[in-house]
N, C-alpha and C positions, 0 to 999 in steps of 0.2 A: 729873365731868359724868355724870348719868343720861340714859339715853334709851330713851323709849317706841316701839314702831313701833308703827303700826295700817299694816291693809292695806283699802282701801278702794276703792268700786265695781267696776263689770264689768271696769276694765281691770285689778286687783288692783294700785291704784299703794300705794306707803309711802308714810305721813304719819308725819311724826318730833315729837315732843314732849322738848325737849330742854332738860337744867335746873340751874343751879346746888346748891350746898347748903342756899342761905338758900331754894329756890324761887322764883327768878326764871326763867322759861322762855321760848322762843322756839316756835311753830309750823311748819313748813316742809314744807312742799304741802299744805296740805290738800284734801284728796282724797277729805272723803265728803261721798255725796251724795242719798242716803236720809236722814229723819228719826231711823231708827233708830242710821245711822251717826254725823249729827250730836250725838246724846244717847253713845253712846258715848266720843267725844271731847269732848265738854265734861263731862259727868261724871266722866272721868280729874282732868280739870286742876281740877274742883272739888272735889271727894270728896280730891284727894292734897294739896289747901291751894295749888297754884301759881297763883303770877303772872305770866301773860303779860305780858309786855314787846314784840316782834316778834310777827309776822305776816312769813313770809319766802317767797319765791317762786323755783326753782332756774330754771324758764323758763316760759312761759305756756301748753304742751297743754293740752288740755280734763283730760285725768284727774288733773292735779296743780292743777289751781285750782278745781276745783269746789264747794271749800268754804269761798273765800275770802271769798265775800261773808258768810256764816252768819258765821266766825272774828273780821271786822271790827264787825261788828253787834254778837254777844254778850259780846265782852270790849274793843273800842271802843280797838285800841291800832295805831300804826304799821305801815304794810305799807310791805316795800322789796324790792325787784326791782332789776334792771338797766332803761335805758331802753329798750332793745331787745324785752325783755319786755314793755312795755308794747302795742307794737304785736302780739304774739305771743296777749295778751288778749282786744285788739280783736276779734281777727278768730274768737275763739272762737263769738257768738252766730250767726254766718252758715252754721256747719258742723256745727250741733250738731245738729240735728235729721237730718241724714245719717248720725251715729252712734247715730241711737235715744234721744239724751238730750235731755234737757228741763234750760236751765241760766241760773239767775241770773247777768246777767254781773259779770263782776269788778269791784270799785272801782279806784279810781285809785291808782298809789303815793302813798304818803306822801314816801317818801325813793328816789332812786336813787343804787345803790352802783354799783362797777366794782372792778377789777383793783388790791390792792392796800389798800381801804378793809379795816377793823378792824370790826366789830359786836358792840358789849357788852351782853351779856344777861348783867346781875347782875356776877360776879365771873370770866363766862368772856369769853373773846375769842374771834371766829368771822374768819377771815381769808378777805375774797373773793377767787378768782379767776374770770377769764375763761376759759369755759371752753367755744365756739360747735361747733359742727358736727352736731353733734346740734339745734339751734336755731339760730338768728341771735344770741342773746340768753343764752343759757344761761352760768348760773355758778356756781359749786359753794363749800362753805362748809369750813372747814376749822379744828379745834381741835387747835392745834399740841403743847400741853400733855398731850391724852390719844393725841392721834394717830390722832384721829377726820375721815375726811373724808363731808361728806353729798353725794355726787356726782350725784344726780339722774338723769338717762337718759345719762350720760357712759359708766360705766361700771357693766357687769353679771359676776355671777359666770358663769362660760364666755362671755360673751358684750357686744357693745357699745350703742351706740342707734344706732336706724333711722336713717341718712338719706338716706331716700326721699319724705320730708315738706319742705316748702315751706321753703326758705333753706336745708335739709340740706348736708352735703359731708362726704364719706370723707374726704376727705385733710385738713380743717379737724380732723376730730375728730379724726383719728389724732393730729396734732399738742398736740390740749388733750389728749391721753393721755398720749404721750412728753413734751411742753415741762413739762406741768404737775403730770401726776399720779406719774407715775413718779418722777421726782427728790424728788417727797415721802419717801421710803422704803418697802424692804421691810414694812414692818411696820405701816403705818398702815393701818386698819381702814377700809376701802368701806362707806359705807352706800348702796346705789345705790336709785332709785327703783321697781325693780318688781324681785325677788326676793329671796333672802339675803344678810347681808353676806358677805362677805368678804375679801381681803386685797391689796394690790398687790404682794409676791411671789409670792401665788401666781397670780395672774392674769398676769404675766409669763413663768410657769413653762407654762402649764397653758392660756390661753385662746388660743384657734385665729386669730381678728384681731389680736390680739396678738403673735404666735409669726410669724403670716404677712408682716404690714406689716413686722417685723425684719427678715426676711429677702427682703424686696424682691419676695414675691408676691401681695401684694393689689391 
């Protein structure tokens, strides 16, 4: 599997480009939302010869969907989300203008996944999981094969996602950490939505919600 990040708009979210051998690819958040950012993401995926297949959506903030609608338009292919996500869309054009942006709203899924469904782009398999507290809706993608998970605002390096944001919960998310992400292994590579990858042992070793919620003080 190859994968692009781009970091995109004011909130510096990742937008992942993510590709087989033959060039069959998936997109997941896109997340620009200047003209300039959208020519740099579509130029990647034409200039490298791929083929979008997916349109994929981790959960529906304003900073990871803002380039959904440009992504369905231009290459006219599948968007899948969780259902939950759909409502998480909705309510994006109401609040937008309180963060200063100006935003095309999201289309409609095409297809809703959940917990356990398979996602074949080309010759990879992307396994969903449920993965809420950070969102109501949120779920994370996982290639068990390279040991890539693209976890969204789940998990950051030092650090986890906000919930202090509408359907949030500490204690939901702790659990899509521990039930879900952890028993993946040491060694599987974090793509998270807003910084560096990094690793789930070392994020067990080393991040401070992590280390706290163990030990029964968060």
């Amino acid at each position: 599997m190859e994968i692009q990040q781009f970091t995109f708009n004011p909130y510096q979210e990742n937008t992942y480009v993510i590709s087989d051998q033959n060039g069959n690819c998936a997109i997941i958040d896109p997340g620009c939302y200047t003209q300039e950012e959208q020519a740099r993401l579509r130029d990647f995926i034409n200039s490298s010869g791929l083929k979008p297949v997916y349109l994929l959506n981790t959960h529906g903030h304003i900073d990871h969907m803002l380039g959904n609608d440009f992504v369905k338009k231009t290459f006219d292919i599948p968007f899948l989300t969780h259902e939950k996500v759909k409502g998480e869309l909705d309510s994006v054009p109401g609040y937008a203008s309180m963060m200063g942006l100006s935003v095309v709203p999201s289309p409609d899924p095409d297809q809703l996944v959940d917990e356990g469904d398979v996602i074949k782009v080309g010759d990879l398999e992307l396994e969903v999981y449920f993965t809420p507290g950070h969102s109501p809706g949120h779920i994370s993608f996982y290639h068990r094969k390279s040991k890539n998970l693209f976890s969204g605002d789940v998990l950051f390096q030092g650090s986890i996602g906000r919930v202090d944001l509408p359907g949030g919960s500490m204690e939901v998310l702790m659990e899509s950490i521990f039930k879900k992400v952890v028993p993946l292994g040491d060694d599987v590579v974090v793509w998270p939505g807003h910084g560096p990858e990094t690793s789930v042992g070392v994020e067990k070793k080393t991040n401070y919600f992590m280390l706290a919620y163990s030990q029964g003080s968060l």
